[in-house]
C-alpha positions as CSV (number, residue, x, y, z in Angstrom):
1,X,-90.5,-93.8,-41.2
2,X,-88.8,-90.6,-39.7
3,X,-85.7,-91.9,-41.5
4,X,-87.8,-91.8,-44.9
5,X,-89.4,-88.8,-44.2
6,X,-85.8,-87.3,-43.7
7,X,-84.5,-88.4,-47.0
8,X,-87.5,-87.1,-48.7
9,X,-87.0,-84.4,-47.8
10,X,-83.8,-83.8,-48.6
11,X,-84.4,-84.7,-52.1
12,X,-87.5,-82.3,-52.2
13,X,-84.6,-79.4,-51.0
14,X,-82.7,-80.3,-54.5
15,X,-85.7,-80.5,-56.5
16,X,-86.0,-77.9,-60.0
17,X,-88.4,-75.5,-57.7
18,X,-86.2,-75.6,-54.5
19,X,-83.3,-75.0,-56.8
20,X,-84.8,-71.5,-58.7
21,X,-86.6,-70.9,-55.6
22,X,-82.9,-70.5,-53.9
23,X,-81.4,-68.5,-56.4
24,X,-83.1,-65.4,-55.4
25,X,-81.0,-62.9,-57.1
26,X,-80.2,-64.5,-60.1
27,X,-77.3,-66.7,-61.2
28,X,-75.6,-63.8,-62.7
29,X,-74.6,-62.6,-59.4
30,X,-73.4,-66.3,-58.2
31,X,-69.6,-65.5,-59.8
32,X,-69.1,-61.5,-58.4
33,X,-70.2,-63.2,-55.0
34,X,-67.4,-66.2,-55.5
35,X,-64.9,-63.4,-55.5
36,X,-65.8,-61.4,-52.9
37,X,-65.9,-64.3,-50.8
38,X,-62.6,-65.2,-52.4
39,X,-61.1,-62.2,-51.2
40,X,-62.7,-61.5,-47.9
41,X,-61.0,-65.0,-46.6
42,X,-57.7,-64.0,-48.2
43,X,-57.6,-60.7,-46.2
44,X,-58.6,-62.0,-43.3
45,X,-55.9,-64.9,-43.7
46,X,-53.4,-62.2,-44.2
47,X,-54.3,-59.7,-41.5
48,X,-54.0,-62.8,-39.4
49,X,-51.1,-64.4,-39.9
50,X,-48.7,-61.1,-41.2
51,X,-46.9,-60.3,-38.1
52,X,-44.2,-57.6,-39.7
53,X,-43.8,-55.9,-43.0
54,X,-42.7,-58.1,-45.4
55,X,-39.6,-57.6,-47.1
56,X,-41.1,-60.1,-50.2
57,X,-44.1,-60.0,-51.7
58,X,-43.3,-63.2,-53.7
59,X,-40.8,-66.6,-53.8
60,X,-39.8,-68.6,-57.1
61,X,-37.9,-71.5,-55.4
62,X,-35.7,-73.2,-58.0
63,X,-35.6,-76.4,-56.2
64,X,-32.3,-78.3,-57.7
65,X,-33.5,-82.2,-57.4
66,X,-31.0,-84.6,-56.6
67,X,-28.1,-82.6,-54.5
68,X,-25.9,-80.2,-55.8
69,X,-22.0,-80.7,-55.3
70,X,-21.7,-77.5,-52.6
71,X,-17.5,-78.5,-53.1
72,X,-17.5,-78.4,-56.8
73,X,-19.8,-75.0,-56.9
74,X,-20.0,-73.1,-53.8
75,X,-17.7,-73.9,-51.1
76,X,-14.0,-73.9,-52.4
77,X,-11.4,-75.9,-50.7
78,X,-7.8,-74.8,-52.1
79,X,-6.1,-76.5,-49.2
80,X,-7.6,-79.9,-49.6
81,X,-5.7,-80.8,-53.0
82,X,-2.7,-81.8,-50.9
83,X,-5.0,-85.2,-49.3
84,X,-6.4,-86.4,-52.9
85,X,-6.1,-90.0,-52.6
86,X,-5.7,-90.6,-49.0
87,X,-8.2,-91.9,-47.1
88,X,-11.2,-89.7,-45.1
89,X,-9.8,-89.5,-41.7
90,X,-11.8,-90.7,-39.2
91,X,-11.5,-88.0,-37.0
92,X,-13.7,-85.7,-40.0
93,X,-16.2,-88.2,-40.0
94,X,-16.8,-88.7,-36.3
95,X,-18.4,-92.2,-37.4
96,X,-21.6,-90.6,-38.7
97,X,-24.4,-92.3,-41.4
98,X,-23.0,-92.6,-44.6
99,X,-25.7,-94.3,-47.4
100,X,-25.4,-98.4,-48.6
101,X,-24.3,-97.2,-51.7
102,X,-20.7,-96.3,-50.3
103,X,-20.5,-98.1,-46.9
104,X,-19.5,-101.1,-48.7
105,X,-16.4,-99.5,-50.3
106,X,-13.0,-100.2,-49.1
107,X,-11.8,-96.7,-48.8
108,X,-13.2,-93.2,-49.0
109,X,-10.2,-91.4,-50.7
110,X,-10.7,-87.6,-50.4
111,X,-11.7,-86.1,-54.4
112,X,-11.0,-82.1,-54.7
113,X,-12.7,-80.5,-56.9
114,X,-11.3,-80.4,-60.7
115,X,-13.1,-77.1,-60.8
116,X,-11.4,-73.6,-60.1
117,X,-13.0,-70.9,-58.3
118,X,-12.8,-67.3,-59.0
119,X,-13.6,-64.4,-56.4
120,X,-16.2,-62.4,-58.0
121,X,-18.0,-58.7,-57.5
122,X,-17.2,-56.5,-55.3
123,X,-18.0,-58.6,-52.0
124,X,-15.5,-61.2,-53.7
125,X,-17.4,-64.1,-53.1
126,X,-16.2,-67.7,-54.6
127,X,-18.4,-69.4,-57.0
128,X,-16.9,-72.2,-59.6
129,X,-15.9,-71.8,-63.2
130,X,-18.9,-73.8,-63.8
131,X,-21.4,-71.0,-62.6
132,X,-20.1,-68.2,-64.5
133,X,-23.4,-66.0,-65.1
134,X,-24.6,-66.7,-61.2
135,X,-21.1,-65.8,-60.2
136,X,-21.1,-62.4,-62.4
137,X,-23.9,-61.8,-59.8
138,X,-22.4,-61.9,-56.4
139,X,-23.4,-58.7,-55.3
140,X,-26.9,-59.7,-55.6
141,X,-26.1,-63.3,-53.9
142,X,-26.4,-64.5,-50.4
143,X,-25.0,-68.0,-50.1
144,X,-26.0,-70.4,-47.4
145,X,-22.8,-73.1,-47.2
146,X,-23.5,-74.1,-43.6
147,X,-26.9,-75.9,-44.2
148,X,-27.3,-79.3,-42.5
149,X,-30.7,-81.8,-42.6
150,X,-31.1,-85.1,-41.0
151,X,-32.1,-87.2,-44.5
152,X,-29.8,-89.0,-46.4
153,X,-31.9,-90.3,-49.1
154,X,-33.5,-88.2,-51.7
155,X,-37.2,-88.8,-51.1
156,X,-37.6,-88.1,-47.3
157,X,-34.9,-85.3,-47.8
158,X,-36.9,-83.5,-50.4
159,X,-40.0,-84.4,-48.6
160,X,-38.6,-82.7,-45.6
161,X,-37.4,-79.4,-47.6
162,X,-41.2,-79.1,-48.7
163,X,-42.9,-79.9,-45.6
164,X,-41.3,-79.8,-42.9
165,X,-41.5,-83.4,-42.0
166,X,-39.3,-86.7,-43.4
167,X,-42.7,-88.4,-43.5
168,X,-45.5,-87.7,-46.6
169,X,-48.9,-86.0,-45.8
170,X,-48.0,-82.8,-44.3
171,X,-48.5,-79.6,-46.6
172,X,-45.7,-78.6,-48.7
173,X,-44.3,-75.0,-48.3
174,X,-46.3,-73.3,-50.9
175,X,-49.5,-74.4,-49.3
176,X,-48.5,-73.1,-46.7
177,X,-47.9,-69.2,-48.2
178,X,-51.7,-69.9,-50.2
179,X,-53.1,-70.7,-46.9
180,X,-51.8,-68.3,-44.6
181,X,-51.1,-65.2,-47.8
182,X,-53.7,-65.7,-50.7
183,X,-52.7,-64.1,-53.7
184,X,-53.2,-60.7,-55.4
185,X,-54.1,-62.3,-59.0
186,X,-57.7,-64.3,-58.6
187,X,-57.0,-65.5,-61.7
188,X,-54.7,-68.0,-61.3
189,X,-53.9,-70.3,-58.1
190,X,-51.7,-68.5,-55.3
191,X,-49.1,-71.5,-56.0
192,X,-48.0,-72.6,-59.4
193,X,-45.3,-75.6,-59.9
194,X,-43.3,-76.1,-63.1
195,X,-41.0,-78.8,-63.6
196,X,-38.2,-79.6,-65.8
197,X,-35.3,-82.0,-66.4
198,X,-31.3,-81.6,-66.8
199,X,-29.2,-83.6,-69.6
200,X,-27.4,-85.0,-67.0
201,X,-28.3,-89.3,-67.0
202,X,-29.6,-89.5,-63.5
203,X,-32.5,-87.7,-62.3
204,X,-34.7,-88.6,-59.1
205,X,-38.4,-88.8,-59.7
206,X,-40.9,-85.8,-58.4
207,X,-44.1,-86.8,-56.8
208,X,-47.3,-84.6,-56.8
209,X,-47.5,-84.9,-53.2
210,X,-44.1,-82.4,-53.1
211,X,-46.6,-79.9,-53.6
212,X,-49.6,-81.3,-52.1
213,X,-51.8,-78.8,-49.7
214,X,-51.7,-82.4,-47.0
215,X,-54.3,-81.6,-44.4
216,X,-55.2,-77.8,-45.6
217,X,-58.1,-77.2,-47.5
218,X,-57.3,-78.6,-51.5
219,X,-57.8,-75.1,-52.7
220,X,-54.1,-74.5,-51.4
221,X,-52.4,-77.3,-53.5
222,X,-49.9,-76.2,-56.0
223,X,-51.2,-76.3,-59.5
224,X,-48.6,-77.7,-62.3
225,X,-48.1,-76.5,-65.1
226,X,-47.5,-78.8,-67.9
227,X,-44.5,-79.3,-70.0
228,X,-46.1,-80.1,-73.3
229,X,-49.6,-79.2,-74.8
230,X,-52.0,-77.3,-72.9
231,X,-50.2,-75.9,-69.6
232,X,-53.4,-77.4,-67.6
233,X,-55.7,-80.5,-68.7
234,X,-59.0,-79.1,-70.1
235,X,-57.9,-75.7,-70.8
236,X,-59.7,-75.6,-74.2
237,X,-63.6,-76.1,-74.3
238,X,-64.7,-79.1,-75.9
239,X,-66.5,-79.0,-79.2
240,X,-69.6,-77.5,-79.0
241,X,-69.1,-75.8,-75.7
242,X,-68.0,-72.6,-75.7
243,X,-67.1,-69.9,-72.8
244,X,-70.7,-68.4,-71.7
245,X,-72.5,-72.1,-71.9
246,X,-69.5,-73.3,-69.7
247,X,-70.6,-70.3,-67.2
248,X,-73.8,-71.4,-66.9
249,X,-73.1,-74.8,-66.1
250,X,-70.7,-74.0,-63.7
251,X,-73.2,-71.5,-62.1
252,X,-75.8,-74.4,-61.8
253,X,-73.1,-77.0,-60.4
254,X,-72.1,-74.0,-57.9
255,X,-75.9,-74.0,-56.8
256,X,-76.1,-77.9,-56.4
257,X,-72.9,-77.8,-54.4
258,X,-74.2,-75.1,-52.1
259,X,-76.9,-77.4,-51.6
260,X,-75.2,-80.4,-50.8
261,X,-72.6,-77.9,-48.5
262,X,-75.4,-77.0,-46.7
263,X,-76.5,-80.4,-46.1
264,X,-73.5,-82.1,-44.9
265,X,-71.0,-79.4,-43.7
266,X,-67.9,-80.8,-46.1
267,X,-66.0,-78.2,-46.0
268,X,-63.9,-80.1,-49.0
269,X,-67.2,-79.0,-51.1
270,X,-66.5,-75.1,-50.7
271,X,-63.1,-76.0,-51.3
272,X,-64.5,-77.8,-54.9
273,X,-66.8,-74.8,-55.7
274,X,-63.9,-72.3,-55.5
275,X,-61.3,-74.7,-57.3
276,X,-63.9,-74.8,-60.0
277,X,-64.2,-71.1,-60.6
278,X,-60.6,-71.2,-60.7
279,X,-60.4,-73.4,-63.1
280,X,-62.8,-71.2,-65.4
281,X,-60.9,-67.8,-65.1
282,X,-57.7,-70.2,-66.1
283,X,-58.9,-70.4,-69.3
284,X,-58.5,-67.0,-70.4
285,X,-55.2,-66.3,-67.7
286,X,-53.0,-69.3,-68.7
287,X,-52.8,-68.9,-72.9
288,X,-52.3,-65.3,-71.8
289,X,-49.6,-66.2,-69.7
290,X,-47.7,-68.8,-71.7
291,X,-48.1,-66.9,-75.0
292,X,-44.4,-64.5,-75.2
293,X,-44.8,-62.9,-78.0
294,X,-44.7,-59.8,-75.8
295,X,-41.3,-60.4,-75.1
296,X,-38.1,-58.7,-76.9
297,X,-35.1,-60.5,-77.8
298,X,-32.9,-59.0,-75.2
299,X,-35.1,-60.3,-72.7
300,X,-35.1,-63.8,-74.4
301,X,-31.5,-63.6,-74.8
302,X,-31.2,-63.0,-71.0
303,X,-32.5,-67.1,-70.3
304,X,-30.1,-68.3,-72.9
305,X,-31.2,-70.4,-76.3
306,X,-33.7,-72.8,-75.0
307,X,-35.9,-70.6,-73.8
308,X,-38.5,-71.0,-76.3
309,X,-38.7,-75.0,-75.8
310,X,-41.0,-75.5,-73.5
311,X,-40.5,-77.5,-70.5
312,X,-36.8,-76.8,-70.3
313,X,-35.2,-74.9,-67.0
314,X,-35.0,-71.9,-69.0
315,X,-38.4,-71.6,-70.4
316,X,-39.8,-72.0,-67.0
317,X,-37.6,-69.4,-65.3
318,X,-38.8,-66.9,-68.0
319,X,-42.6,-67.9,-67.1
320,X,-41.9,-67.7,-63.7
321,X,-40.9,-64.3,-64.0
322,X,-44.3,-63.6,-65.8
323,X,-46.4,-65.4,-62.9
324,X,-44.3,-63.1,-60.2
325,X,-45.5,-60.0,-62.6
326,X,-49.1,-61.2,-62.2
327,X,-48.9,-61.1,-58.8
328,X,-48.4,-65.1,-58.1
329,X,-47.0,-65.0,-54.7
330,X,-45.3,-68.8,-54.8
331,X,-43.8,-70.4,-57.7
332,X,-41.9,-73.4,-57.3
333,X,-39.0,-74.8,-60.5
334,X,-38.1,-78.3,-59.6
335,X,-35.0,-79.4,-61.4
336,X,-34.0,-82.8,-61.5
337,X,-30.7,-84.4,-62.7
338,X,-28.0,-83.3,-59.8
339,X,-28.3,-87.1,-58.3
340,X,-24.3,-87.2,-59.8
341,X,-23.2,-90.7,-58.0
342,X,-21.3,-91.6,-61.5
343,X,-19.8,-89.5,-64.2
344,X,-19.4,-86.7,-62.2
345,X,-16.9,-84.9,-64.5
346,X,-19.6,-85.4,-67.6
347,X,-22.6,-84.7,-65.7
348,X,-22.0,-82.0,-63.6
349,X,-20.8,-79.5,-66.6
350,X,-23.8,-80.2,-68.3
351,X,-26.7,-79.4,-65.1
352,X,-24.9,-76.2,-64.8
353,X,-24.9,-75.1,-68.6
354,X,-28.6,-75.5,-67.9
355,X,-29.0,-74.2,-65.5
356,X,-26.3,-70.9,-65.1
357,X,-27.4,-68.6,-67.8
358,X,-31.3,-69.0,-66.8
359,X,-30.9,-68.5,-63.4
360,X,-28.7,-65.2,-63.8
361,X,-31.1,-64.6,-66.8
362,X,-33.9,-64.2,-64.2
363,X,-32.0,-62.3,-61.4
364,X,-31.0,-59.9,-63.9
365,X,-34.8,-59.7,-65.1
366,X,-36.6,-59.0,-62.1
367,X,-33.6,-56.4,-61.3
368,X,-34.1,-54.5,-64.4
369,X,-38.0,-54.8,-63.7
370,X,-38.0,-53.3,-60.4
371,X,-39.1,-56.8,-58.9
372,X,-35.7,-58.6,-57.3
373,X,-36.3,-56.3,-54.3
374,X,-39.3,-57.2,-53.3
375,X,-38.8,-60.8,-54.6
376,X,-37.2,-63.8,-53.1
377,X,-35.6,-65.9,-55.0
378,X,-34.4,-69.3,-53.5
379,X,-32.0,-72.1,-55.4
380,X,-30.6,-75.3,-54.0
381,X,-31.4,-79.1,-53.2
382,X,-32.3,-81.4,-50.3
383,X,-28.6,-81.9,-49.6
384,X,-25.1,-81.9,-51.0
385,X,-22.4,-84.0,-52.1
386,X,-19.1,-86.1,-50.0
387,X,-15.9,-85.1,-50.3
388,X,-14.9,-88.5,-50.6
389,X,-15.3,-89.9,-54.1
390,X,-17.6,-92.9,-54.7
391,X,-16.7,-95.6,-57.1
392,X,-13.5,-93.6,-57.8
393,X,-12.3,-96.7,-60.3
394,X,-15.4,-96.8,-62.5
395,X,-15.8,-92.5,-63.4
396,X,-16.9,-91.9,-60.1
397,X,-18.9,-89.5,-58.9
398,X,-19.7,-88.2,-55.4
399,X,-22.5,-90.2,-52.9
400,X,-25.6,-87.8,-50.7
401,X,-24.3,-85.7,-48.0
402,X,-26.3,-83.8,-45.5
403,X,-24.0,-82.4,-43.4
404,X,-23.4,-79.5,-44.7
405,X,-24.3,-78.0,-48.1
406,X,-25.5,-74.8,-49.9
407,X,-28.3,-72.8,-50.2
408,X,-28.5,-69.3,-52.8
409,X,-30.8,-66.7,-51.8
410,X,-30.9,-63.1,-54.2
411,X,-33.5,-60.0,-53.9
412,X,-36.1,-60.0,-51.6
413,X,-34.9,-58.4,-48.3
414,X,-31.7,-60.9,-47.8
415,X,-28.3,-59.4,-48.0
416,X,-26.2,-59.4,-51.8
417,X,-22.6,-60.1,-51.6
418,X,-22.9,-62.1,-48.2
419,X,-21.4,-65.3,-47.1
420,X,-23.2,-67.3,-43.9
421,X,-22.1,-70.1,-42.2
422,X,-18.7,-72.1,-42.7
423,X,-17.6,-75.8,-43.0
424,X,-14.6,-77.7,-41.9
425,X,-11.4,-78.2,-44.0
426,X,-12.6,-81.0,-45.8
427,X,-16.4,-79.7,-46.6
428,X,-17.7,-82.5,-44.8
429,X,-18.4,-80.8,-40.7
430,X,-20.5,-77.7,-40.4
431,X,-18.1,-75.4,-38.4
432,X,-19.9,-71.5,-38.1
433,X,-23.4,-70.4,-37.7
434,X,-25.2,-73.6,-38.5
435,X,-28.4,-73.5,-40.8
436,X,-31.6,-76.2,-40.2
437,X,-34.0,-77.0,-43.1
438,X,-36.5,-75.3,-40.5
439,X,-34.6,-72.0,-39.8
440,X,-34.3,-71.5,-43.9
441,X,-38.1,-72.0,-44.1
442,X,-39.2,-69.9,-40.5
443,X,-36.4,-67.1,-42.7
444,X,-38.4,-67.6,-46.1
445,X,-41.4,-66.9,-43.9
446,X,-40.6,-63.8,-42.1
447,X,-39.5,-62.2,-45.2
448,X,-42.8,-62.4,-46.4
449,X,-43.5,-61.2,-43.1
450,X,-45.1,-64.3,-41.4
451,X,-43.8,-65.5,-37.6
452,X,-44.0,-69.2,-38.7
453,X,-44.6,-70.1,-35.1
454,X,-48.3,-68.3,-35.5
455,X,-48.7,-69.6,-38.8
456,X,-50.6,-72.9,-37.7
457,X,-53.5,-75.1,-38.8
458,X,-55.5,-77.8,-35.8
459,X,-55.4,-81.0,-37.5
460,X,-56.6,-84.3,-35.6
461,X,-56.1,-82.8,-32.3
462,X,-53.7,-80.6,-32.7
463,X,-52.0,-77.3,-33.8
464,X,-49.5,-78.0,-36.4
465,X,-47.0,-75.5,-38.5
466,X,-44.2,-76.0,-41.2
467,X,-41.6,-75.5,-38.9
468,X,-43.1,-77.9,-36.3
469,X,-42.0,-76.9,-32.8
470,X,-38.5,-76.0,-34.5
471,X,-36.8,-73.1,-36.4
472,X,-35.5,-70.0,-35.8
473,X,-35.1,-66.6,-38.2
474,X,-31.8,-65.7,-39.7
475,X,-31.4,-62.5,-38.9
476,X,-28.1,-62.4,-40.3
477,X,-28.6,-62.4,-43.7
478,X,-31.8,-59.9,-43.7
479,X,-30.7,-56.4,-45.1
């Protein structure tokens, strides 16, 4: 009977009196008091976990899916066209991990680059023929070539970049920044995710999980932006429903929810109420921001000619430039088609002519705008290519390589015109200032002035962080 009683009286606290009864002050007020709420927790999230003044006050991270050829772009090796042909000594190698794909091969014959490289800008930093327009910009550029990771394969290596961890669950980077930063725009999510796809033949699939919010509260999860119709799934009101009938249901579903909050203590229900008010100021912010009518033709002209096709890697380079206006602190591009194990020569040439102009396009846009100095702008892939070509009879191309690659940084607090880190004679060993996934991220953290070793969240026991218990800050390359 007590057990009846309880239940009854549970549903007599949801009941049509109880629910007018506790809406005191009128459902009006219900959506001012979502955003003050809103923004109390962000500030106290930020005074929290800002531990310095932060040199960003925003990242896009073009994230280049697949693993870009560091020797064919980044890291020039003039010396090395003297061994084409002859076999990888073993010595360079040290008998470390190489993937299935090429371990059954009975050579690994060392394959220069076809591509020159020029010394560009004042600093006279190297890029390939292939990257003109980024290279135009090496004064702005600090590139990374002594990265290393521990993943071979491209899903627990992207996985890892995100996260922090080989393993799926944990929450990816940007949830991370939403968590621990908020945002300055309440309406539209703190972290937005646009993808798009080379004309190169191979690209590796993305996975919403990439930028999931894992064990934070959902409210943190990147939102993804759509390549094709509306940018968001039930942006437009369905027939009959227009904007201030919508406001009232949501203001009656907020009530129900408080209830049921109340009742059970899921915080996954707060979480719900504020992704739904979200949702509702999205309808008015996302047509805003995808409409560019606003924009001139010399700005259009900066991304290169398919800029207006939406979906491409220039159109969303453009749009991320208009979330980091509105104050979006963590957009995410992932590009996918660098995954070059075959027709290399074909491939590779294509991904960069679309990707080249785009990405200068939007360094030189956020320069002209005043914004590349206080924004971060991040480009490269879970790991780079072998020196040794793979199936070099059948138009090769090159096999996954994670012991050393390249990472581009440009604007927010990092140094233009600098080089950091250095790899062997045959691209292959990391030989100066090595680079962990987890030191770029703790770096991309501090300039946004976060100590990603305070940065933590107690999940199942435990204090965790996207660093984990690694990760140190490159100092070198801060300005």
């Amino acid at each position: 009977m007590r057990v009846l009683r309880n239940i009854i009286s549970q549903q007599d606290q949801l009941n049509r009196r109880a629910f007018l009864e506790g809406s005191a002050h009128g459902i009006g007020s219900l959506a001012l008091a979502s955003l003050l709420r809103e923004e109390a927790q962000a500030s106290s999230h930020s005074l929290e976990y800002k531990h310095s003044i932060p040199r960003a006050k925003r990242v896009i991270y073009l994230f280049q899916s697949g693993g870009p050829s560091q020797i064919d772009l980044f890291d020039p090796k003039p010396h090395l066209e003297k061994s084409r042909g002859e076999e990888l000594p073993d010595s360079v190698r040290g008998g470390q991990r190489i993937t299935t794909m090429t371990s059954k091969q009975k050579s690994l014959p060392v394959a220069p680059s076809n591509y020159s490289f020029h010394k560009c800008g004042q600093s006279g930093t190297s890029f390939s023929e292939l990257l003109p327009n980024i290279g135009a910009l090496a004064d702005d550029i600090c590139l990374i070539r002594s990265m290393h990771t521990e993943a071979i394969n491209h899903d627990p290596a992207i996985t890892f970049f995100q996260t922090g961890s080989q393993l799926a669950g944990r929450p990816s980077i940007g949830s991370w920044m939403s968590y621990g930063l908020g945002s300055v725009n309440k309406n539209l999510p703190n972290y937005l995710v646009l993808t798009s796809r080379g004309s190169s033949s191979d690209a590796q699939p993305l996975y919403s999980r990439l930028w999931s919010s894992g064990f934070l509260p959902t409210e943190h999860s990147g939102v993804k932006l759509r390549n094709s119709g509306d940018p968001v799934y039930y942006l437009s009101n369905p027939p009959g429903i227009n904007s201030s009938l919508r406001r009232d249901i949501l203001d009656d579903l907020k009530l129900l929810n408080e209830k049921r909050s109340t009742l059970i203590g899921d915080p996954e229900i707060d979480s719900r109420i504020l992704q739904y008010e979200m949702a509702f100021r999205m309808q008015s912010s996302v047509p805003e921001l995808v409409n560019l009518s606003d924009e001139t033709q010399s700005t259009l002209d900066l991304y290169g000619p398919d800029v207006k096709r939406p979906g491409t890697y220039a159109a969303n380079c453009l749009l991320a430039r208009r979330l980091a206006e509105r104050g979006v602190n963590f957009i995410q591009l992932f590009h996918m088609g660098w995954d070059h194990h075959f027709k290399l020569s074909q491939d590779l040439p294509r991904q960069c002519r679309d990707t080249d102009r785009a990405t200068a396009g939007l360094i030189i846009d956020l320069k002209q705008r005043g914004l590349l100095d206080d924004t971060l702008v991040v480009w490269g892939g879970e790991f780079g290519r072998t020196v040794y070509a793979q199936a070099p009879d059948k138009n090769g191309g090159r096999d996954h390589h994670p012991r050393c690659f390249t990472t581009m940084l440009a604007g927010g607090g990092v140094k233009g015109g600098h080089v950091h880190g250095a790899t062997d004679d045959y691209c292959y060993n990391v030989v100066d200032d090595p680079v962990h996934v987890h030191d770029l991220n703790a770096t991309i953290l501090k300039l946004m002035g976060v100590n990603h070793e305070s940065l933590t969240f107690k999940y199942q026991g435990r204090q965790y962080r996207l660093t984990d218990v690694h990760g140190k800050v490159l100092k070198e390359i801060i300005s």
